[in-house]
C-alpha positions in Angstrom: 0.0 0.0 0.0 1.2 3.3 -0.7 0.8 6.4 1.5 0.8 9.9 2.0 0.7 12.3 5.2 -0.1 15.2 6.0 3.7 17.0 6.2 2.8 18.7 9.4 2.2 15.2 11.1 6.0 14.1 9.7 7.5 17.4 11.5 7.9 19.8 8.7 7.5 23.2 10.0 4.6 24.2 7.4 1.9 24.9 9.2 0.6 28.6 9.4 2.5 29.7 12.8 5.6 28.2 11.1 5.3 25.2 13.5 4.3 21.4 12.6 2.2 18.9 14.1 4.5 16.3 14.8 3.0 12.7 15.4 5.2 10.0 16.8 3.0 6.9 15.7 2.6 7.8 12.4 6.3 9.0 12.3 6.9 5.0 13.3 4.0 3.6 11.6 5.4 4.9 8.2 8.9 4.8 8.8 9.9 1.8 6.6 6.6 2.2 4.3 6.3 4.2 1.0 5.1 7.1 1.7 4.5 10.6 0.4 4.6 14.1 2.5 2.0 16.4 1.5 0.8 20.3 2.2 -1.9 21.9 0.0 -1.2 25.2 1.2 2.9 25.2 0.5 1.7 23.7 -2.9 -0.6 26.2 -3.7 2.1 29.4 -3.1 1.0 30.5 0.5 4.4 31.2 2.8 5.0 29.9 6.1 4.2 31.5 8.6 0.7 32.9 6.9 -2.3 34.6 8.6 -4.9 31.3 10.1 -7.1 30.6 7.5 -10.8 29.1 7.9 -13.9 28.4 5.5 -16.0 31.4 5.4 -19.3 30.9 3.3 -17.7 28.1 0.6 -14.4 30.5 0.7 -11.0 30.5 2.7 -10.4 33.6 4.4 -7.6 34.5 6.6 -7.7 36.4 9.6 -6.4 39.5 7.8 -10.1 39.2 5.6 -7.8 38.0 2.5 -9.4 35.6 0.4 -7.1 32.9 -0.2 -9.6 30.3 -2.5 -7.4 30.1 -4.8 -4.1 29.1 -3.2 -5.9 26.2 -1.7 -7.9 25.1 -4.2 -4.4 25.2 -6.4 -2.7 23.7 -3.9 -5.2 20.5 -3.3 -5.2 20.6 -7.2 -1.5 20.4 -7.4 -1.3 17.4 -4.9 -4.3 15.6 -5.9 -2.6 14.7 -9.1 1.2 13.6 -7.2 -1.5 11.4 -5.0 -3.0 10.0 -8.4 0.6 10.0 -10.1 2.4 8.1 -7.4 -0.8 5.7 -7.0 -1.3 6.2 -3.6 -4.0 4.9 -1.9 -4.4 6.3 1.5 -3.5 9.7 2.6 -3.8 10.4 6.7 -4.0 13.8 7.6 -4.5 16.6 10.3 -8.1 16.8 11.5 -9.5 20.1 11.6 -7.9 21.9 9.0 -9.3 23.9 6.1 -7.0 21.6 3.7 -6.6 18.5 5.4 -9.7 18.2 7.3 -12.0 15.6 6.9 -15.0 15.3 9.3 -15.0 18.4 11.0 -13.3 21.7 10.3 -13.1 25.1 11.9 -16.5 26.6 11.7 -15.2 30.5 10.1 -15.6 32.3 13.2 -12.3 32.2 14.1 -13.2 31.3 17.8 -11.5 27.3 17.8 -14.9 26.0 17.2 -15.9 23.0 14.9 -18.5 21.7 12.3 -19.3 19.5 10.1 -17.1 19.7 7.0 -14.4 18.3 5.1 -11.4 20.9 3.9 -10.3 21.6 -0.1 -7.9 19.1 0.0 -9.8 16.1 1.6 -13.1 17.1 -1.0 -10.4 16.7 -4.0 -9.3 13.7 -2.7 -12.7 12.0 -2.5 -13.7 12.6 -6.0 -10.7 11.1 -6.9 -11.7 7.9 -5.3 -8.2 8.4 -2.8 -9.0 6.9 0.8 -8.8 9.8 3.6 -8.4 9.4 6.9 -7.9 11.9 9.7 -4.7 11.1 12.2 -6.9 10.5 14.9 -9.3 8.0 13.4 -6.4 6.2 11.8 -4.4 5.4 14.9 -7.9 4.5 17.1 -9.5 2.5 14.1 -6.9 1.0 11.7 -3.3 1.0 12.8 -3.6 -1.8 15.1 -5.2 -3.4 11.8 -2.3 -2.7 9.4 0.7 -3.6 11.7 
C-alpha cells in the first residue's frame, strides 16, 4: 500500500505559525513504508508562517479578511494529481484543517470551534476515489489493523 501524510504530522514546520504537528506513531507507523509528505497550502504558493485561515461561506479567508480560494484550491489541485501519479492509496492527515480536514473543520468564526465539514484538500481527494483518513481516526480504528 502506498501512502501519504499530512507534512505537518511528519514534523515539517509548514503549518501557518511556522510550526508542525509532529506525530510520533505515524512518524513509526510509516517509517519503513512508501510514503509521500504532502501540504496543499505550500503547494498552492501561501508562505509559512501565513495569517490562520478558515472556511467562510464556501471560501477560505484568513484572519487579515484576505481571500485565499485560490491558493488552496491550487494547492489541493497540485497534490491531488502527485496522490493519483504516485498511486497512492491512503492519505492520513491533520483533523480540523481547512485543507486537510475531513469530518469536522473550523466553523469561520475564528473562535476554535468546529462543524461539520471536510477541507479543499480532503473534497479533491474523495472525487478522486483516494482513501482519507484523519490522524486520529487512523491510529484509534486501523493501525492496530495494518501492523
Amino acid at each position: 500500500m502506498n501512502y501519504a501524510v499530512s507534512a505537518c504530522l511528519m514534523g515539517v514546520n509548514c503549518k501557518y505559525n511556522g510550526g508542525n504537528n509532529a506525530n510520533a506513531k505515524i512518524i513509526a507507523f510509516l517509517k519503513d513504508r512508501p510514503h509521500l509528505t504532502v501540504c496543499p497550502e505550500i503547494a498552492g504558493g501561501l508562505p509559512v508562517p501565513r495569517a490562520c485561515c478558515e472556511i467562510v461561506n464556501g471560501r477560505i479567508l484568513n484572519t487579515d479578511k484576505e481571500d485565499v480560494t485560490d491558493a488552496f484550491i491550487r494547492g489541493a489541485e497540485k497534490e491531488v494529481q502527485r496522490l493519483l501519479d504516485e498511486k497512492v492509496d491512503l492519505v492520513i492527515l491533520q483533523p480540523r484543517s481547512p485543507s486537510c480536514g475531513k469530518g469536522r473543520i473550523y466553523d469561520g468564526t475564528f473562535q476554535g470551534k468546529l462543524k461539520d465539514g471536510d477541507g479543499v484538500f480532503v473534497q479533491l481527494c474523495k472525487k478522486q476515489g483516494i482513501e482519507v483518513w484523519n490522524c486520529d481516526e487512523f491510529l484509534e480504528k486501523r493501525i492496530g489493523f495494518l501492523k
